[in-house]
C-alpha positions as semicolon CSV with decimal commas, in nm:
position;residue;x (nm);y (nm);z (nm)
1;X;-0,861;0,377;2,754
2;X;-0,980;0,347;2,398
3;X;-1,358;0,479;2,573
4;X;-1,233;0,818;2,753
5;X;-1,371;1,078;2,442
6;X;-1,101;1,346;2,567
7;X;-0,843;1,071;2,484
8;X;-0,958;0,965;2,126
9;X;-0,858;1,186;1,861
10;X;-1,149;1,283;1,628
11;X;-1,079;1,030;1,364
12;X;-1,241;0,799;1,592
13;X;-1,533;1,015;1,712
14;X;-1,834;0,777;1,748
15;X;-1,672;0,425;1,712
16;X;-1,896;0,153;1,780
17;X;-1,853;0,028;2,137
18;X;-1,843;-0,351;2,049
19;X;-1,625;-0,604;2,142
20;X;-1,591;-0,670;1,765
21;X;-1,502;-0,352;1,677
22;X;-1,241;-0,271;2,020
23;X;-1,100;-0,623;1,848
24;X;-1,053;-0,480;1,510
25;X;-0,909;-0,152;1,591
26;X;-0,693;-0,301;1,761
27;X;-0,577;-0,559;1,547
28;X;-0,533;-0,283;1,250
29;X;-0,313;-0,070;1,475
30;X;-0,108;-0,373;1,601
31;X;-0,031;-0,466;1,181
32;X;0,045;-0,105;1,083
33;X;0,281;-0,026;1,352
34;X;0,431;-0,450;1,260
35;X;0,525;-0,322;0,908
36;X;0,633;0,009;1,016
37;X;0,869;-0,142;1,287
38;X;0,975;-0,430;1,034
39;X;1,054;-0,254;0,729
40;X;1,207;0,051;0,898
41;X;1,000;0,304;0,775
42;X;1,051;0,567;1,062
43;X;1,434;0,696;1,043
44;X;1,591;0,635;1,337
45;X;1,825;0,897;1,408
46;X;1,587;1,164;1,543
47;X;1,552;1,384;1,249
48;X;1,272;1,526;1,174
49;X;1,027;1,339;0,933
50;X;0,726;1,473;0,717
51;X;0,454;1,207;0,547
52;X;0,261;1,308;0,274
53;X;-0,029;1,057;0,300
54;X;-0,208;0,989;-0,024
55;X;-0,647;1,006;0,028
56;X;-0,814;0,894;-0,207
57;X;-1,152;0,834;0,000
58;X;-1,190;0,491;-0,062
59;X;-1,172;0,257;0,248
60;X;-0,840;0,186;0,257
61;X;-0,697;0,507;0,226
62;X;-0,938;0,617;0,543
63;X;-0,787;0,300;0,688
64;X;-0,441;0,453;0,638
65;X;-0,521;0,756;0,786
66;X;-0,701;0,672;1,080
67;X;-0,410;0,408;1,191
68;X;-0,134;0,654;1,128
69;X;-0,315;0,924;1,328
70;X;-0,404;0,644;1,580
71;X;-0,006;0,576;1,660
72;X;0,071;0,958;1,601
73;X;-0,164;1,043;1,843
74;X;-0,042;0,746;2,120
75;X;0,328;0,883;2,072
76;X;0,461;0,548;1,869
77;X;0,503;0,759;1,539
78;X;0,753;1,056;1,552
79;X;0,660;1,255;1,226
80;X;0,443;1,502;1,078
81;X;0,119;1,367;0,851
82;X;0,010;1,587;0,592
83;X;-0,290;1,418;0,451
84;X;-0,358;1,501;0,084
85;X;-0,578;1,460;-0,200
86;X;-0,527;1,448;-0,537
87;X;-0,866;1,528;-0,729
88;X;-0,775;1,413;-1,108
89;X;-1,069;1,585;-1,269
90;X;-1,359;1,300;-1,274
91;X;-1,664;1,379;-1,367
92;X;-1,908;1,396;-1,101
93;X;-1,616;1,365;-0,820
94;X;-1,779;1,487;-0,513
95;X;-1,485;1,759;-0,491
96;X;-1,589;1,894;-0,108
97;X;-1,606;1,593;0,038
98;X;-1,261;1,526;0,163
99;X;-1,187;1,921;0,241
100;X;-1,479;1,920;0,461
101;X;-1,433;1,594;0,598
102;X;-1,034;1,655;0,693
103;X;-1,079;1,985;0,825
104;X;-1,386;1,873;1,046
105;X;-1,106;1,626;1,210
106;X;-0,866;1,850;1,306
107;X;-0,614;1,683;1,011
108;X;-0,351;1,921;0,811
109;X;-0,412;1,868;0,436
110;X;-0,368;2,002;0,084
111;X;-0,633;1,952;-0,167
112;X;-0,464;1,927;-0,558
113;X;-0,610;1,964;-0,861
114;X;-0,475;1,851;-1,171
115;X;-0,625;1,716;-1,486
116;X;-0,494;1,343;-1,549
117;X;-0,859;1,228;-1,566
118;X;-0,879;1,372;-1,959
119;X;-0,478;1,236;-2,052
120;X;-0,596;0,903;-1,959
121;X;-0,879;0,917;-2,136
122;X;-0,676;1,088;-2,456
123;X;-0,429;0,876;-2,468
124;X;-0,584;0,491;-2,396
125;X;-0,753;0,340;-2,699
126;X;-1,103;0,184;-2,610
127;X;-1,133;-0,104;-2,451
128;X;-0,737;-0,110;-2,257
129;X;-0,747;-0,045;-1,905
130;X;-0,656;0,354;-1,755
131;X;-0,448;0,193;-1,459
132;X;-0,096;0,180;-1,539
133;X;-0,129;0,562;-1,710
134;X;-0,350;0,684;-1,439
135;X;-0,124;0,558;-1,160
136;X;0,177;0,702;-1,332
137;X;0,027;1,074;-1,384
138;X;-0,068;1,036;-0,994
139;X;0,249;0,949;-0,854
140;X;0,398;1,199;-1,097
141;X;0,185;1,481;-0,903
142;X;0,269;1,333;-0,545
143;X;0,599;1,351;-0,589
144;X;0,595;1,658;-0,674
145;X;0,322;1,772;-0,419
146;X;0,562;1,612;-0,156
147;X;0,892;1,821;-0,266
148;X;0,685;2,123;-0,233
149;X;0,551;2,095;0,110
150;X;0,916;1,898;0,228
151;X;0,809;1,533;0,296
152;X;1,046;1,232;0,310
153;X;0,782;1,007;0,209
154;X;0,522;0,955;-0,015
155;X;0,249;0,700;0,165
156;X;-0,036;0,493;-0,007
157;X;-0,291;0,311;0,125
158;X;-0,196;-0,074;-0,058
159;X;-0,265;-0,319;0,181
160;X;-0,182;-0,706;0,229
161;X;-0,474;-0,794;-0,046
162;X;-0,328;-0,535;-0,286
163;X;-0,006;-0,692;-0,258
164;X;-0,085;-1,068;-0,296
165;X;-0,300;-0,975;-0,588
166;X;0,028;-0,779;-0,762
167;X;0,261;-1,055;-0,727
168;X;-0,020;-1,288;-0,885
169;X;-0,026;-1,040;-1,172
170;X;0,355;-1,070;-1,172
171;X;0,350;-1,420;-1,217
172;X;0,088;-1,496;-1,470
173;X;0,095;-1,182;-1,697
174;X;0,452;-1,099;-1,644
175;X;0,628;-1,368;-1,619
176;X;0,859;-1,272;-1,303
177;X;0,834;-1,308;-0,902
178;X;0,767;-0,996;-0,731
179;X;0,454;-0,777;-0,570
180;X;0,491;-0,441;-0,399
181;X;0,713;-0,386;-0,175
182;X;0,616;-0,184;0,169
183;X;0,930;0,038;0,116
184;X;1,082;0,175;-0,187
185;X;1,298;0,454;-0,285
186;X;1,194;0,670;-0,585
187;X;1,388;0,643;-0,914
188;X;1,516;1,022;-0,839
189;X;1,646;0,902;-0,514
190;X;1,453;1,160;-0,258
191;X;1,179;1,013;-0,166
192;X;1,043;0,689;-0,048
193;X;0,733;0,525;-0,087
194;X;0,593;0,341;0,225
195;X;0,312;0,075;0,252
196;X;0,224;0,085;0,605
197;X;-0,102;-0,171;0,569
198;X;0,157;-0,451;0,414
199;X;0,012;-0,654;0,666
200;X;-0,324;-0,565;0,712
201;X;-0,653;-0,724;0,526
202;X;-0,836;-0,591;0,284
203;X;-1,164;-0,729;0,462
204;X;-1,045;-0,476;0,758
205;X;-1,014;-0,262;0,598
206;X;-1,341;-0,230;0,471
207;X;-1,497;-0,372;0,793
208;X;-1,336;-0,057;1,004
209;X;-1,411;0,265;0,752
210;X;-1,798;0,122;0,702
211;X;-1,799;0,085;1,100
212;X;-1,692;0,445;1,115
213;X;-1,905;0,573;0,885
214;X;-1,618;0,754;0,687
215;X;-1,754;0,912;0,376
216;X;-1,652;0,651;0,100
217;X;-1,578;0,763;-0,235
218;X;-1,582;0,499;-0,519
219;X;-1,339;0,524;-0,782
220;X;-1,512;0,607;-1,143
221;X;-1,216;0,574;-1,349
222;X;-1,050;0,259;-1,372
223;X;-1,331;0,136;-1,105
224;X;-1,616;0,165;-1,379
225;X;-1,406;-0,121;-1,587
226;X;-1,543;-0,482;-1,617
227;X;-1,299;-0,746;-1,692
228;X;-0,997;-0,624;-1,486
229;X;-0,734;-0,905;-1,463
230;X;-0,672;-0,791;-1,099
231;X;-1,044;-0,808;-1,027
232;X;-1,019;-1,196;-1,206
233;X;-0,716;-1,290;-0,951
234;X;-0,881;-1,138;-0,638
235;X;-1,212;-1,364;-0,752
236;X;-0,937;-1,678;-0,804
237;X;-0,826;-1,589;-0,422
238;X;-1,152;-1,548;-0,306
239;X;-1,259;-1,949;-0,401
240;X;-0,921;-2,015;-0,294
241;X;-1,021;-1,820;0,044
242;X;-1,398;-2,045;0,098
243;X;-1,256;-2,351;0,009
244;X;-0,933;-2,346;0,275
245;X;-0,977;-2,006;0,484
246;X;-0,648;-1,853;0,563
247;X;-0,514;-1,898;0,202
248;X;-0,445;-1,516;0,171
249;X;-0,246;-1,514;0,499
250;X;-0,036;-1,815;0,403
251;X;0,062;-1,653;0,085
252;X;0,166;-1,303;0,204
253;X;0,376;-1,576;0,465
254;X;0,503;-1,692;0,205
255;X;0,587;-1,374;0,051
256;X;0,772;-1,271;0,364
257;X;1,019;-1,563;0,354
258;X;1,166;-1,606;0,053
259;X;1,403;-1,857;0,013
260;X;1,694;-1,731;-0,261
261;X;1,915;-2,043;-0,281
262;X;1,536;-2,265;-0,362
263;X;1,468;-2,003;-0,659
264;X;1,637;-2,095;-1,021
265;X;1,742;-1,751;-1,039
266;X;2,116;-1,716;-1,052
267;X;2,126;-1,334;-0,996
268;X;1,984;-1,385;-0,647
269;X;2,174;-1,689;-0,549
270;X;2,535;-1,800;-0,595
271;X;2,488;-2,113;-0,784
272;X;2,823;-2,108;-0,925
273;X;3,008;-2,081;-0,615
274;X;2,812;-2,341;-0,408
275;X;3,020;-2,710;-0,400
276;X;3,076;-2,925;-0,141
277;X;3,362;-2,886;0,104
278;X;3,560;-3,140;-0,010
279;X;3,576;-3,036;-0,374
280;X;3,900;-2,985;-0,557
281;X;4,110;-2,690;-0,469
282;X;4,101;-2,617;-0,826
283;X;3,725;-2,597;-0,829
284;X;3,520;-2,778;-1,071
285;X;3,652;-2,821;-1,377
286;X;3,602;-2,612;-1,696
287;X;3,299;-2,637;-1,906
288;X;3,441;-2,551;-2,305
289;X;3,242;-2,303;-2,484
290;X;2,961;-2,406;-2,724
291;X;3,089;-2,396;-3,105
């Protein structure tokens, strides 16, 4: 089925014919449609839906769009894409690349420019990182972008390594237990954020848009910085990965089963109201206020 070319979409126009690559394809279909299914990103009362999916060109946003298209085009996804790009002013940012490449597929699209490249650049002192500004200017544009052209969803291209790596972040730099979560609803309340690739590898990710030949675009922002701590915890999971293979897919288990009641976090757990059957009516008995 996958080898009939009038029943491929263009996206996948001159995909190797290896076993390998049949295997991997379908593997990142199988995990995007998995975490759209689980975390009930598709409404499911028939109305009409609209996606605006973020491109940035780097692999995993090609990823994204090529797996979204793949179940669009197979009937398993029921809403509109509109694939866009947000071109942030960098210097030397190959600005026809996507346009070209998007229209050449047959793929609806809007092309944005706005200027967050020189904020970030204003506004963070030498030396700090442009991510958390940078990331916060882009969304701020999405959004926006997405009310304009009447999407219900905003969706990025973070997949299972982006998440594992956040909730390390989380853990050592800020002290609490969480990651990114595959579905979220913006702080205005319209629109939600989806993370269809929750459960897919970053390694695929890269393995698939090389295979297609996509036209990658590096990042020259917040990519041209040394000394990242994300880029130290993904080289932590990496040894992790040699020494016991399967680490990263243990952990993002682990992520997925959370147990509240073996957390010391009262908030998410009713600590106070768990005794034993046979307790006193009464309950336990008071504890007096420190003097």
């Amino acid at each position: 089925m996958l080898d009939q070319p009038d029943d491929i979409h263009p996206l996948f126009h001159g995909a190797p014919a290896t076993t390998e690559f049949r295997k991997l394809r379908k593997r990142l279909i199988r995990e995007t449609r998995e975490a759209i299914d689980r975390y009930a990103m598709v409404r499911r009362d028939g109305s009409p839906q609209k996606w605006l999916v973020c491109l940035s060109g780097g692999k995993d946003s090609y990823t994204l769009l090529a797996a979204l298209i793949e179940l669009k085009w197979r009937g398993l996804l029921p809403v509109e894409i509109l694939a866009c790009n947000l071109d942030q002013g960098q210097p030397n940012f190959p600005a026809t690349v996507l346009p070209e490449f998007l229209k050449r597929m047959g793929v609806p699209h809007r092309i944005e420019y706005a200027d967050t490249y020189s904020i970030v650049k204003d506004k963070v002192p030498a030396g700090r990182t442009y991510c958390a500004l940078c990331s916060r200017l882009r969304r701020g544009n999405l959004y926006r972008i997405a009310r304009e052209e009447g999407c219900c969803a905003v969706v990025l291209g973070h997949h299972r390594d982006d998440l594992i790596e956040t909730f390390f972040l989380n853990l050592f730099h800020g002290g609490k237990v969480a990651t990114m979560p595959p579905k979220l609803v913006n702080d205005e309340g319209d629109l939600m954020v989806l993370r269809p690739l929750a459960h897919v590898a970053e390694a695929d990710c890269d393995r698939f848009a090389r295979a297609m030949n996509y036209p990658i675009i590096p990042c020259d922002l917040c990519g041209s910085q040394d000394g990242l701590q994300r880029q130290a915890i993904k080289r932590m999971l990496d040894e992790w990965e040699t020494r016991a293979p399967g680490r990263r897919a243990k952990i993002f288990s682990a992520l997925a089963q959370v147990r509240p009641s073996h957390l010391p976090d009262p908030a998410l757990f009713d600590f106070a109201g768990l005794w034993p059957a046979a307790a006193a009516p009464d309950g336990p008995p008071e504890i007096p206020s420190l003097r």
